[in-house]
Biotite code that builds the C-alpha atoms (Angstrom):
import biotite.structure as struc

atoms = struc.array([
    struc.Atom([232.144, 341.607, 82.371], chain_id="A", res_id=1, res_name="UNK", atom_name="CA", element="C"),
    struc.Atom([230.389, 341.003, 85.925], chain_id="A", res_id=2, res_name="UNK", atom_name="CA", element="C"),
    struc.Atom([228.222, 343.859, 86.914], chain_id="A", res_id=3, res_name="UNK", atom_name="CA", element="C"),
    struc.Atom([229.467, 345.442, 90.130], chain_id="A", res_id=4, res_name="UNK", atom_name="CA", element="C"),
    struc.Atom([229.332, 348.263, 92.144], chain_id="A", res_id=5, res_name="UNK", atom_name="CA", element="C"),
    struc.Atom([226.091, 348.845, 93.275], chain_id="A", res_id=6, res_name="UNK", atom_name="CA", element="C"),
    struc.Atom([223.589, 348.740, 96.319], chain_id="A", res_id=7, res_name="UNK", atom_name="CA", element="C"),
    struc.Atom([220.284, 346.541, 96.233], chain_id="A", res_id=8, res_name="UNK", atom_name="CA", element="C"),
    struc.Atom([218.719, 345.822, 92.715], chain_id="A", res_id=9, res_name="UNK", atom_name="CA", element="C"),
    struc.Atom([220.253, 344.695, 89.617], chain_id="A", res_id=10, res_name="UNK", atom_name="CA", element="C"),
    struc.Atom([220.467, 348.205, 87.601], chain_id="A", res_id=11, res_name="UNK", atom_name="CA", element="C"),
    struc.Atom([218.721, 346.110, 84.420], chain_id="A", res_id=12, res_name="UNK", atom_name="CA", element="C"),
    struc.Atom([215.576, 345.979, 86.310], chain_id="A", res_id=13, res_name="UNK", atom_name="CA", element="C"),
    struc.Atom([214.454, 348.974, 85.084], chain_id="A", res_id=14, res_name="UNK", atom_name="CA", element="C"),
    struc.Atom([210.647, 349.131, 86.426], chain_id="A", res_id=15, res_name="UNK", atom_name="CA", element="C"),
    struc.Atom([208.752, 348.365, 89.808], chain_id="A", res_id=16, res_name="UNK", atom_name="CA", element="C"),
    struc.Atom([206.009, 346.596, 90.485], chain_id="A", res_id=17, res_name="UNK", atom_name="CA", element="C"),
    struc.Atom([203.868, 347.711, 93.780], chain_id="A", res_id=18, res_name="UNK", atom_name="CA", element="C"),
    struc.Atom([201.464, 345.429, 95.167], chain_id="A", res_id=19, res_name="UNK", atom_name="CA", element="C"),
    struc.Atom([198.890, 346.179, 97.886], chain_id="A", res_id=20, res_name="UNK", atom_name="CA", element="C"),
    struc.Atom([196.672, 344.427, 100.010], chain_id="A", res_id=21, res_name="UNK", atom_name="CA", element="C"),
    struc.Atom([194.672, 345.966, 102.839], chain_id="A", res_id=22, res_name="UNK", atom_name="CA", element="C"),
    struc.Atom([192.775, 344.354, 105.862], chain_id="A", res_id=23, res_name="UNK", atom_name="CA", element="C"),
    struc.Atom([190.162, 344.953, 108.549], chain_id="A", res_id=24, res_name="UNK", atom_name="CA", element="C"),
    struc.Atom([190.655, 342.871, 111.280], chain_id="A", res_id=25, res_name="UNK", atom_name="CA", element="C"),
    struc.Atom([186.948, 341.550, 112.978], chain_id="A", res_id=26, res_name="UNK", atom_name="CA", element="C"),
    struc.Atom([189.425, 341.117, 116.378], chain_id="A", res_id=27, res_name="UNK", atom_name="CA", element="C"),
    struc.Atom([192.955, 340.649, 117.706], chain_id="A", res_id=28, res_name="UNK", atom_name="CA", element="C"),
    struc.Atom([195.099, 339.957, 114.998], chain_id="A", res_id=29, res_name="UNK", atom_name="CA", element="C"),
    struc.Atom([198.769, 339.944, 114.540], chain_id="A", res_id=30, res_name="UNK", atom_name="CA", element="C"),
    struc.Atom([199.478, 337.923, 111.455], chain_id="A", res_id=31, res_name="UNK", atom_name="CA", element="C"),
    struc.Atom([198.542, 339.011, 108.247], chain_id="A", res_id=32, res_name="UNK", atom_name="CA", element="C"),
    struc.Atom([198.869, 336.941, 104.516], chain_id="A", res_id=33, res_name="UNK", atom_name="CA", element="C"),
    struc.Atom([200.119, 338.551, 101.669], chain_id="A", res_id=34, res_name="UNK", atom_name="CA", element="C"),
    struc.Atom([198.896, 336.938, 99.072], chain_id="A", res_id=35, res_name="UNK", atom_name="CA", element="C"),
    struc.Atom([201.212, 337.705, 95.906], chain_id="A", res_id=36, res_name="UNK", atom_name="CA", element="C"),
    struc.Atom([204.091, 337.862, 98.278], chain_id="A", res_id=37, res_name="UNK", atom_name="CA", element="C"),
    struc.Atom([206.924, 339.653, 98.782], chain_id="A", res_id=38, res_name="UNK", atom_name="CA", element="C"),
    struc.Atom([210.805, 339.883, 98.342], chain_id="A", res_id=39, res_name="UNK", atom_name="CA", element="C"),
    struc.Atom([212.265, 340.442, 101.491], chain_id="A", res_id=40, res_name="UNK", atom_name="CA", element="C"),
    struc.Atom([213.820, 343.733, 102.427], chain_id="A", res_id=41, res_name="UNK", atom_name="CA", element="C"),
    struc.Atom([210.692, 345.535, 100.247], chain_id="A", res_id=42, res_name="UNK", atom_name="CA", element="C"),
    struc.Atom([207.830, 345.381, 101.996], chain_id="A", res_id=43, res_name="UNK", atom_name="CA", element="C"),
    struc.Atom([206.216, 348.811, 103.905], chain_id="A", res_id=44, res_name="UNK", atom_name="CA", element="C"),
    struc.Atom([203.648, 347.881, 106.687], chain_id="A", res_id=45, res_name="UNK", atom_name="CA", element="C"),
    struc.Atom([200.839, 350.418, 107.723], chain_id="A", res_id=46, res_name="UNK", atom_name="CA", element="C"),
    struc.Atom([198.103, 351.220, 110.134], chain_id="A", res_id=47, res_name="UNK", atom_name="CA", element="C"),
    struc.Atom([195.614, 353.385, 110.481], chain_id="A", res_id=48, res_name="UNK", atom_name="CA", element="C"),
    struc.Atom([197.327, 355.014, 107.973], chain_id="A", res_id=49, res_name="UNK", atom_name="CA", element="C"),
    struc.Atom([201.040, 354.904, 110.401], chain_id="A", res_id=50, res_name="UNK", atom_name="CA", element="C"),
    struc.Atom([204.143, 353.656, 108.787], chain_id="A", res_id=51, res_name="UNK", atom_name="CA", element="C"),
    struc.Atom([205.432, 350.651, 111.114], chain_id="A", res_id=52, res_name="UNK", atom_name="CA", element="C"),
    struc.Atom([209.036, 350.093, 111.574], chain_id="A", res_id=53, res_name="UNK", atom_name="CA", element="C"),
    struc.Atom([210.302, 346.860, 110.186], chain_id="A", res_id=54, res_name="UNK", atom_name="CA", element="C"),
    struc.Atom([211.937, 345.197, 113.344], chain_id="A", res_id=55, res_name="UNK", atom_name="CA", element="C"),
    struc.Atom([210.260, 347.408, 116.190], chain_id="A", res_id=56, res_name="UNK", atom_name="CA", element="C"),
    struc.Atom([206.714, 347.143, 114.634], chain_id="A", res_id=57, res_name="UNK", atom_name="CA", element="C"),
    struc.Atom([207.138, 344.348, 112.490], chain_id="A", res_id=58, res_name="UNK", atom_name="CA", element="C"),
    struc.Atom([208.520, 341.147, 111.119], chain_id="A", res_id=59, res_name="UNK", atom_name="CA", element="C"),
    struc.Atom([208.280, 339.897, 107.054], chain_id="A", res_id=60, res_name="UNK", atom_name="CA", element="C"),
    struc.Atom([210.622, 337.257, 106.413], chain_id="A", res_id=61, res_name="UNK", atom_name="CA", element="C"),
    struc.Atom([209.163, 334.679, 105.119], chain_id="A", res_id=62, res_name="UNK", atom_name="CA", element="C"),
    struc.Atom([207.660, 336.210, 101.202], chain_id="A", res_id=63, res_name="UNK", atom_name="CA", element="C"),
    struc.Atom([204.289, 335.665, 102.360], chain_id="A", res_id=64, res_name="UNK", atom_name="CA", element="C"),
    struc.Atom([203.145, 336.125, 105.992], chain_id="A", res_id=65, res_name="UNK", atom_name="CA", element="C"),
    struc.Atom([203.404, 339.564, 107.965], chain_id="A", res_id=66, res_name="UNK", atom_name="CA", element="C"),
    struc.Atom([203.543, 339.624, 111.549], chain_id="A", res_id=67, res_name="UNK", atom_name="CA", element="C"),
    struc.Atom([202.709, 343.161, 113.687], chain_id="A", res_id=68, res_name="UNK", atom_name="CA", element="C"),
    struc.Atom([204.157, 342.958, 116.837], chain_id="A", res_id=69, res_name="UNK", atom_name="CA", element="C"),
    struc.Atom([201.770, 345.638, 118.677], chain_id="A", res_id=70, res_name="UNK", atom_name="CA", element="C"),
    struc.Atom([198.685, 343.639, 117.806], chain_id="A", res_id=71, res_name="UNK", atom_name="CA", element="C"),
    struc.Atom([195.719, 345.244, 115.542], chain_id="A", res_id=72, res_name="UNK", atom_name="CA", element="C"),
    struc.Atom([192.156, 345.082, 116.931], chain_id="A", res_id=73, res_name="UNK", atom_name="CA", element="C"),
    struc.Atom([188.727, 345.290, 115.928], chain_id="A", res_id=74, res_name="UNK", atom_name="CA", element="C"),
    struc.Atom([188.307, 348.278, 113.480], chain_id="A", res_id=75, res_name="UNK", atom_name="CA", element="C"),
    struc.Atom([192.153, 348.861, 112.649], chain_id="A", res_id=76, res_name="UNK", atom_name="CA", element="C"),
    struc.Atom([193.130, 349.082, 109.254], chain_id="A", res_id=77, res_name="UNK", atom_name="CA", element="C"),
    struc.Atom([196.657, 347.278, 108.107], chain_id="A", res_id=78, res_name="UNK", atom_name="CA", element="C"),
    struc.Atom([198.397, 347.959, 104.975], chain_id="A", res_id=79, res_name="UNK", atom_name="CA", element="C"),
    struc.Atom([201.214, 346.060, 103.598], chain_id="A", res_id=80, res_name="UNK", atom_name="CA", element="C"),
    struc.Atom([202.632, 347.550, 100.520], chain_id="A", res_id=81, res_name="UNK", atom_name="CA", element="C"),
    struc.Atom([205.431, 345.230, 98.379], chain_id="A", res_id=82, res_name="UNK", atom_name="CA", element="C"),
    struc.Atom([207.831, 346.382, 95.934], chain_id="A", res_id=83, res_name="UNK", atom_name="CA", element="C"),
    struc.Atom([209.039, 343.778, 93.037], chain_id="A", res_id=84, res_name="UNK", atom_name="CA", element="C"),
    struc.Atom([211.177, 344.894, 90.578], chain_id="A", res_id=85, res_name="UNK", atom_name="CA", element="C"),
    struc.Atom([210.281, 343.917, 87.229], chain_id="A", res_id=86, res_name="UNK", atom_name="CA", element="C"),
    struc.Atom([213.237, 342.015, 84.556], chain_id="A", res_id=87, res_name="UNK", atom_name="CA", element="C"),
    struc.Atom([211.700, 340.741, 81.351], chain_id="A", res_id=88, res_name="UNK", atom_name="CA", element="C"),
    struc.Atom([214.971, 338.290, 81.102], chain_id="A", res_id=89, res_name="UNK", atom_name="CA", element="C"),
    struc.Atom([214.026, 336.838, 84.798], chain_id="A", res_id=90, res_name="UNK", atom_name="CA", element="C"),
    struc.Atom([210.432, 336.346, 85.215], chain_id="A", res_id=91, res_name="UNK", atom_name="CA", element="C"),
    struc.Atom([211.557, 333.474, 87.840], chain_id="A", res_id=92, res_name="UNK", atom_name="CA", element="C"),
    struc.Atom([211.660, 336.761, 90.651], chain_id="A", res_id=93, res_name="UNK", atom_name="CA", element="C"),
    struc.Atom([207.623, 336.247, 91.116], chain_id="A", res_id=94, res_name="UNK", atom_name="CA", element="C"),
    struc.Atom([206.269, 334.047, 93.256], chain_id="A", res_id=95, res_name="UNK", atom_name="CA", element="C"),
    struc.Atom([204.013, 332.233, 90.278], chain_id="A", res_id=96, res_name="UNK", atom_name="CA", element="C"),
    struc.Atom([206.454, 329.866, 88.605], chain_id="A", res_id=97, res_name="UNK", atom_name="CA", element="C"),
    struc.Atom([206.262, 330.351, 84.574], chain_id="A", res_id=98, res_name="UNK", atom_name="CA", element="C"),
    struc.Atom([204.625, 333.877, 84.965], chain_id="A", res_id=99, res_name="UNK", atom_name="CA", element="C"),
    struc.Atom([204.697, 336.339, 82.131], chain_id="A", res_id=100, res_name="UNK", atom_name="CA", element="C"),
    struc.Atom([204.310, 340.318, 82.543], chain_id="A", res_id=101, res_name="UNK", atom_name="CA", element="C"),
    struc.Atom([202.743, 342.172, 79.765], chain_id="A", res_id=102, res_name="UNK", atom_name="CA", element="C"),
    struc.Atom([203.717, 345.788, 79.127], chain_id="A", res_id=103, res_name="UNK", atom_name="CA", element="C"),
    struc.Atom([201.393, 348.344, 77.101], chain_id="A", res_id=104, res_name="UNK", atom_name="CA", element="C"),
    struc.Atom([203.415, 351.645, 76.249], chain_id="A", res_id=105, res_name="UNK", atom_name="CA", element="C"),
    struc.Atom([206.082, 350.907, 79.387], chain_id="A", res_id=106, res_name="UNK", atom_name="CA", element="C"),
    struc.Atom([202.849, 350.431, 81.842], chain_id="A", res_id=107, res_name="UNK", atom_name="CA", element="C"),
    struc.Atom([202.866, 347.222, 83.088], chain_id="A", res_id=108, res_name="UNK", atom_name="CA", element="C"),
    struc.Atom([199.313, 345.492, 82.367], chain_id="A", res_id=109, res_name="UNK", atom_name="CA", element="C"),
    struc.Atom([199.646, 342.704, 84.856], chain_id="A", res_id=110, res_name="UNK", atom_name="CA", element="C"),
    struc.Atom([201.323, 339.115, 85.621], chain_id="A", res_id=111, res_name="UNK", atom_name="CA", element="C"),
    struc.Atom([199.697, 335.982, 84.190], chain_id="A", res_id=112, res_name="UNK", atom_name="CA", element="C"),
    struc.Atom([200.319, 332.527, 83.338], chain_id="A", res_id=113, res_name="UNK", atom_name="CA", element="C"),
    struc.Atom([197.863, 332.232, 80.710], chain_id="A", res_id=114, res_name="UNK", atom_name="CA", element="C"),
    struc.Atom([197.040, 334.442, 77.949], chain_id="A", res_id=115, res_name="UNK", atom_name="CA", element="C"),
    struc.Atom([194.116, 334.342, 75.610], chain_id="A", res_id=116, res_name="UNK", atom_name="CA", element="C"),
    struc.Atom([193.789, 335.340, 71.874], chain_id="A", res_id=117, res_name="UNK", atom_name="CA", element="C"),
    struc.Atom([190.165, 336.079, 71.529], chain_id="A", res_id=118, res_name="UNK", atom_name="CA", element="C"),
    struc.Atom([188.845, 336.310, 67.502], chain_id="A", res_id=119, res_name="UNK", atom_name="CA", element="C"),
    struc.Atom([188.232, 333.797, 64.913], chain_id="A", res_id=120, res_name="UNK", atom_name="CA", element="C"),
    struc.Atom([191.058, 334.452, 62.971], chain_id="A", res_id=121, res_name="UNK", atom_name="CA", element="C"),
    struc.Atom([194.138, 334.147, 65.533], chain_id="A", res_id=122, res_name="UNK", atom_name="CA", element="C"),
    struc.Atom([196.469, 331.026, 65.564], chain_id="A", res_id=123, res_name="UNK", atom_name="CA", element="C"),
    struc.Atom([198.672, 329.858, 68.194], chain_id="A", res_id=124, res_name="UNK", atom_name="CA", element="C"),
    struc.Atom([201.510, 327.774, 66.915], chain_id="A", res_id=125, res_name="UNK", atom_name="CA", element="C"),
    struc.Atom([204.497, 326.007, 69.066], chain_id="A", res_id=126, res_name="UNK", atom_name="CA", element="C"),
    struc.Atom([207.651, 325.753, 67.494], chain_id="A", res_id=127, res_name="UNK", atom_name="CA", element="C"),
    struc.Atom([210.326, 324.436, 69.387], chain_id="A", res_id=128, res_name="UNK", atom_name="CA", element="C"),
    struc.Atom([210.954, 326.164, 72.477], chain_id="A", res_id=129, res_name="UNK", atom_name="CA", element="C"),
    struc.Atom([209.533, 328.698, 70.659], chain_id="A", res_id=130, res_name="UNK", atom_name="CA", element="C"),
    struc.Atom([205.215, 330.487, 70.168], chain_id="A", res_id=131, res_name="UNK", atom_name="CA", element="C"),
    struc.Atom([204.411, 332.027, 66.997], chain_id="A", res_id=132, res_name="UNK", atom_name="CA", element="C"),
    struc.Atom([200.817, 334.074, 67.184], chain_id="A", res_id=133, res_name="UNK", atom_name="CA", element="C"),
    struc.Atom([199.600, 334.976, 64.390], chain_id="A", res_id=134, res_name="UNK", atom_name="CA", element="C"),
    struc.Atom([196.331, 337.940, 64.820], chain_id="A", res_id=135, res_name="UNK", atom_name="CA", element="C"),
    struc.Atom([194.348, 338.502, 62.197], chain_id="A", res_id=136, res_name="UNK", atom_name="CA", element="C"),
    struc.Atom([194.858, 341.279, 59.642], chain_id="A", res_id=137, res_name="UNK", atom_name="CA", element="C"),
    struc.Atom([198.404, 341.246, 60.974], chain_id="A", res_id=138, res_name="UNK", atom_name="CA", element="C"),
    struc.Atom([201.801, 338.937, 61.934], chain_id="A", res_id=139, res_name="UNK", atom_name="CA", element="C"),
    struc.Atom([202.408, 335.798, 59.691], chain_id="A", res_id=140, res_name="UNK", atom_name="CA", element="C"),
    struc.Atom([198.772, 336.009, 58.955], chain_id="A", res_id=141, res_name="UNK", atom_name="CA", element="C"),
    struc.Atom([199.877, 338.213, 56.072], chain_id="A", res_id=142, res_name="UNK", atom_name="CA", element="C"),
    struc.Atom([199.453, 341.900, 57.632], chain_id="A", res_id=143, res_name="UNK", atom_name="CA", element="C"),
    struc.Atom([195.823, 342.290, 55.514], chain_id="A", res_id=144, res_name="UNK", atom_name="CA", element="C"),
    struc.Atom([196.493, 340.842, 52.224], chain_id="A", res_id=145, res_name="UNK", atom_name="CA", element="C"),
    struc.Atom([194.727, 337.455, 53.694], chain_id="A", res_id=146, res_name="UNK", atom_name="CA", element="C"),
    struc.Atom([194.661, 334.377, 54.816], chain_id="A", res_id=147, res_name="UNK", atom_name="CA", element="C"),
    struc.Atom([197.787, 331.989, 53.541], chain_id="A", res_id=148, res_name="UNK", atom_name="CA", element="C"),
    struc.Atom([197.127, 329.177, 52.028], chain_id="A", res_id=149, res_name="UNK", atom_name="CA", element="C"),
    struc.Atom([199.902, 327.632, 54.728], chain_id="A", res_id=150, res_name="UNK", atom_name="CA", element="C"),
    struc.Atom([200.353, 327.521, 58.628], chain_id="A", res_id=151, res_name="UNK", atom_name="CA", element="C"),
    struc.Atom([204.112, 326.850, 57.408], chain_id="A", res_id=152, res_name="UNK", atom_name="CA", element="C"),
    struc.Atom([206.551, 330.028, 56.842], chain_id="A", res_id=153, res_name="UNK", atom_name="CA", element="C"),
    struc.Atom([209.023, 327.047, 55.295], chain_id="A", res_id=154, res_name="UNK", atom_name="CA", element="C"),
    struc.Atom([206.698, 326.387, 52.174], chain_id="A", res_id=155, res_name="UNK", atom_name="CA", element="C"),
    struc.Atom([205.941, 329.041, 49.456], chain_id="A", res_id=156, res_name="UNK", atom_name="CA", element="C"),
    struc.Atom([202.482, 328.471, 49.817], chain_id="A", res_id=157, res_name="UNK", atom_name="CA", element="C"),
    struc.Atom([202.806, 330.337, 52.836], chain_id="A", res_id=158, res_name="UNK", atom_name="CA", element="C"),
    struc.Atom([203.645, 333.244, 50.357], chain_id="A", res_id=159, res_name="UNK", atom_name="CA", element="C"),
    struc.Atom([200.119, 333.095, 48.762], chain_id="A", res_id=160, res_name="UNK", atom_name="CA", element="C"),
    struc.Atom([196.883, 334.504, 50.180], chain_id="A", res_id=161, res_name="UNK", atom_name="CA", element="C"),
    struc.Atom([193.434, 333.714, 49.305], chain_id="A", res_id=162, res_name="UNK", atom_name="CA", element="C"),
    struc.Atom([190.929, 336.946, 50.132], chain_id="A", res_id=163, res_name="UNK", atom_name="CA", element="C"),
    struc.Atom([187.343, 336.526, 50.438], chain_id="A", res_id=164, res_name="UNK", atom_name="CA", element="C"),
    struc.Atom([185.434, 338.130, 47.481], chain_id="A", res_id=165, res_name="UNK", atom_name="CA", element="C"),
    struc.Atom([182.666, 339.523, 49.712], chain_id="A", res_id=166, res_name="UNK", atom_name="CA", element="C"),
    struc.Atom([182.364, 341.931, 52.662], chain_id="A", res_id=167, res_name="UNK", atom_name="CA", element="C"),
    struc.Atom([179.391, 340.862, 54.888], chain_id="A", res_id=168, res_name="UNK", atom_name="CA", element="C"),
    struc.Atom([177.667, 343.627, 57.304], chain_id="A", res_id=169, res_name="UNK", atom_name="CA", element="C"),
    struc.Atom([175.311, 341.884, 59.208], chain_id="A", res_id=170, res_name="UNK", atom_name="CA", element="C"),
    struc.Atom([175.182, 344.628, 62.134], chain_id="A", res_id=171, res_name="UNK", atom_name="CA", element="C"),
    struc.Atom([175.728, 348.585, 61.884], chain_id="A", res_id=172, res_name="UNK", atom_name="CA", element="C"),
    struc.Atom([179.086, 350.051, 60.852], chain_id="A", res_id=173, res_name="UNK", atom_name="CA", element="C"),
    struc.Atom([180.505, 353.082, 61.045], chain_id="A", res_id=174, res_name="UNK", atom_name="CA", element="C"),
    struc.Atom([183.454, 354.341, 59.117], chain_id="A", res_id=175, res_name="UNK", atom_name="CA", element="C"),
    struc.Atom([184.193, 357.568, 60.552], chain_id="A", res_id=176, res_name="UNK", atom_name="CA", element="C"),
    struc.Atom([185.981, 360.673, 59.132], chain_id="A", res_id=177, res_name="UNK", atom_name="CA", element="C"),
    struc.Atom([189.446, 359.594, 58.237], chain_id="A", res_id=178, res_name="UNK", atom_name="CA", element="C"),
    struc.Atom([190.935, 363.310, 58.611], chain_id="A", res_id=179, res_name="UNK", atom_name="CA", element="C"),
    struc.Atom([193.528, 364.739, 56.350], chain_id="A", res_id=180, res_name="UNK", atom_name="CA", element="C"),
    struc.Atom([196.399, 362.817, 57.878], chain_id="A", res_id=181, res_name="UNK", atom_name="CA", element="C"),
    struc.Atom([195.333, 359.528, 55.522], chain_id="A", res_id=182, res_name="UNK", atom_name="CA", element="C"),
    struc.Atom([194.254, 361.437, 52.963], chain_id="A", res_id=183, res_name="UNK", atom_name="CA", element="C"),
    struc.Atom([190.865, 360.947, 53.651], chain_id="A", res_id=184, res_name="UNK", atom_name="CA", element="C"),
    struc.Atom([190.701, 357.023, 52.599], chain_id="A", res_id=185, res_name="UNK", atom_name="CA", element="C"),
    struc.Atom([189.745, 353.850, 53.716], chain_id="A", res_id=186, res_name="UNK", atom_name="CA", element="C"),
    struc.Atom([189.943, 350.607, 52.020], chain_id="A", res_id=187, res_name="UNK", atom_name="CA", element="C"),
    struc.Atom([188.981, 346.926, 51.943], chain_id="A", res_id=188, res_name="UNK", atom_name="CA", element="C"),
    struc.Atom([190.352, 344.817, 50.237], chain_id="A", res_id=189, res_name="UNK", atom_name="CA", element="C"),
    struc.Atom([187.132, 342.531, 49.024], chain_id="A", res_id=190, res_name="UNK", atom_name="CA", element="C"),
    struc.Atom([185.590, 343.319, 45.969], chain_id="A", res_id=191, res_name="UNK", atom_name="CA", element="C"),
    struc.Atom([181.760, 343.175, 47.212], chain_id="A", res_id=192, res_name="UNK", atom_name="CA", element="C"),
    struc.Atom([179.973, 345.025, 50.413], chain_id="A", res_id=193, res_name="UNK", atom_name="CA", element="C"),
    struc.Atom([176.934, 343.003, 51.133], chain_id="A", res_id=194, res_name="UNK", atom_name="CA", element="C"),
    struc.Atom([174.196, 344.794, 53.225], chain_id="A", res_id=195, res_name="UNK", atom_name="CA", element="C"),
    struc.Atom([171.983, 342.735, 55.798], chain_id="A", res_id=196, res_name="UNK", atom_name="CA", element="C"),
    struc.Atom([168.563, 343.714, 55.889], chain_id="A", res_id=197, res_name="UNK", atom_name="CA", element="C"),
    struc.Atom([168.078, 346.115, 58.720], chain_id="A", res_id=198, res_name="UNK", atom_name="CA", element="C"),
    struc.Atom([171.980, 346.835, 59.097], chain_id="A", res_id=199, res_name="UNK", atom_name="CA", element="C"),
    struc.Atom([173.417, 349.977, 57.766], chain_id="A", res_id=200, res_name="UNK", atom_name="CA", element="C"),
    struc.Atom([177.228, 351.089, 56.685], chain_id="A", res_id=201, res_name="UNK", atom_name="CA", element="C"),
    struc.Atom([177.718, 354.986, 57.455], chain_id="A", res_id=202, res_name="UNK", atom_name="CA", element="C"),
    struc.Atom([181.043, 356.509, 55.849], chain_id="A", res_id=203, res_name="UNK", atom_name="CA", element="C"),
    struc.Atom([181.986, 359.680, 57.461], chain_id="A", res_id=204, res_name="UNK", atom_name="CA", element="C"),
    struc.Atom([182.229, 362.799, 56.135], chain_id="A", res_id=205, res_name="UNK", atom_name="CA", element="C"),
    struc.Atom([185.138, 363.835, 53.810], chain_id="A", res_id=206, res_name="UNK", atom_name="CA", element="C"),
    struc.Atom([185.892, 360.045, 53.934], chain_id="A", res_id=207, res_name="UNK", atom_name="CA", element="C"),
    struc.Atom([186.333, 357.756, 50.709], chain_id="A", res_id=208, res_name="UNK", atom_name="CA", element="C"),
    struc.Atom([186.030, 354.235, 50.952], chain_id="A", res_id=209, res_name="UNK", atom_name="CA", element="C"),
    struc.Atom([187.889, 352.174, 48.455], chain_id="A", res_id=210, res_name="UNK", atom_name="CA", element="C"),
    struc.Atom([187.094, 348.649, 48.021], chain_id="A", res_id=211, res_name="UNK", atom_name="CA", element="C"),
    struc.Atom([189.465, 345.940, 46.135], chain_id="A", res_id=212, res_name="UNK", atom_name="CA", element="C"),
    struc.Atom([192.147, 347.865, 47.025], chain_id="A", res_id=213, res_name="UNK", atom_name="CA", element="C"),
    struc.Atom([194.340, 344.635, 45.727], chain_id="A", res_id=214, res_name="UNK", atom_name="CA", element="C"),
    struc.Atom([193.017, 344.946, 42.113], chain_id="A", res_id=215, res_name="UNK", atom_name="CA", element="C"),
    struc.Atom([191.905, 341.596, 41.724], chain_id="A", res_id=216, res_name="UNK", atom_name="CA", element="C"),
    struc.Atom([190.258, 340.497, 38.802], chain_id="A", res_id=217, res_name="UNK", atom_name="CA", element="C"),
    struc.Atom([186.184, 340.173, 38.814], chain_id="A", res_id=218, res_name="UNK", atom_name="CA", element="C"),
    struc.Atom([185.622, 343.353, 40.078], chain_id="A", res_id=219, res_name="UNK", atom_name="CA", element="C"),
    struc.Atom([182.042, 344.678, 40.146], chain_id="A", res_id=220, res_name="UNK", atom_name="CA", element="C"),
    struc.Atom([179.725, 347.268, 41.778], chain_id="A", res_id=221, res_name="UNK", atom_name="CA", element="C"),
    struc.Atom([180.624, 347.303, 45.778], chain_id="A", res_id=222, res_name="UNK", atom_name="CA", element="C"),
    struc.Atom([177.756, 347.205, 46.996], chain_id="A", res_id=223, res_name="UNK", atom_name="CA", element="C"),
    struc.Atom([174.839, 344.152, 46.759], chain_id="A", res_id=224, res_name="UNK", atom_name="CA", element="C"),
])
């Protein structure tokens, strides 16, 4: 059924994005750039700190350019404030072709068209039309039982994990108290914790740290 019946934004938009970008003119200026643009119809224009009416004080019609009709001068200070409403299904209403927003607990993070997976252990995979990432100690890298022995979810090798035997600390770690919520554990699941000379591993207070949590086979005094 076609969604009708309402005034201005799509009601599935359900958050706002507000952009800002302030200038100090050096003389007589009466167009301003906005540089991550605008939708029409949602832009607010200030100076000094004055709201300007759109029409009487100003013109924005164009996404990107603002023009002030009473021109600023030396020392003024303009403020154009844009409001871009924010639908994960149609990322085609910014201005950056191919743009992605990234949310963190409803808050939007920002707007990007690249995104980088920073650690050793992180994969990105294309399939299709679709991108499988895969972080370590989590996703299809197999949520801290280990590495697979396959990049392919189709083949059952994908189902087995090889885990390192060995825990190396080469700098200072700190496991801190664990509280009584988790039952005051923490666990690893390699069988060994090697030291580095000079580094130190510090378990907190009322804390228990378990290592080879998985019960393999060749276990031996944790620490080396």
């Amino acid at each position: 059924m076609a969604e009708n019946g309402y005034l201005g934004r799509n009601p599935n938009d359900t958050s706002t994005v507000i952009a800002r970008q302030q200038y100090v003119p050096t003389g007589i200026t009466t167009s301003f750039t906005f540089i991550s643009g605008y939708d029409t119809g949602y832009v607010d224009v200030y100076m000094n700190g004055v709201r300007l009416a759109e029409g009487r004080d100003f013109t924005a019609g164009d996404g990107n350019t603002v023009q002030i009709l009473n021109p600023a001068t030396q020392n003024d200070v303009v403020e154009v404030v844009a409001y871009k409403s924010f639908n994960p299904v149609a990322v085609q209403n910014y201005t950056v072709s191919g743009a992605i927003g990234i949310q963190s607990g409803g808050t939007l993070i920002g707007v990007t068209t690249n995104i980088n997976f920073i650690g050793a252990g992180n994969t990105v995979v294309v399939n299709g039309d679709a991108i499988d990432v895969a972080i370590e100690g989590g996703g299809s890298g197999g949520g801290g039982l280990g590495e697979p022995l396959s990049d392919d979810d189709t083949n059952p090798a994908f189902k087995i994990y090889k885990q390192k035997r060995t825990l190396l600390i080469d700098q200072n770690t700190e496991v801190p108290p664990i509280g009584d919520d988790y039952a005051g554990m923490a666990y690893i699941a390699e069988s060994v914790i090697q030291v580095s000379s000079g580094s130190t591993i510090h378990i907190g207070a009322g804390t228990t740290l378990y290592v080879n949590i998985l019960d393999l086979p060749g276990f031996r005094d944790p620490f080396i």
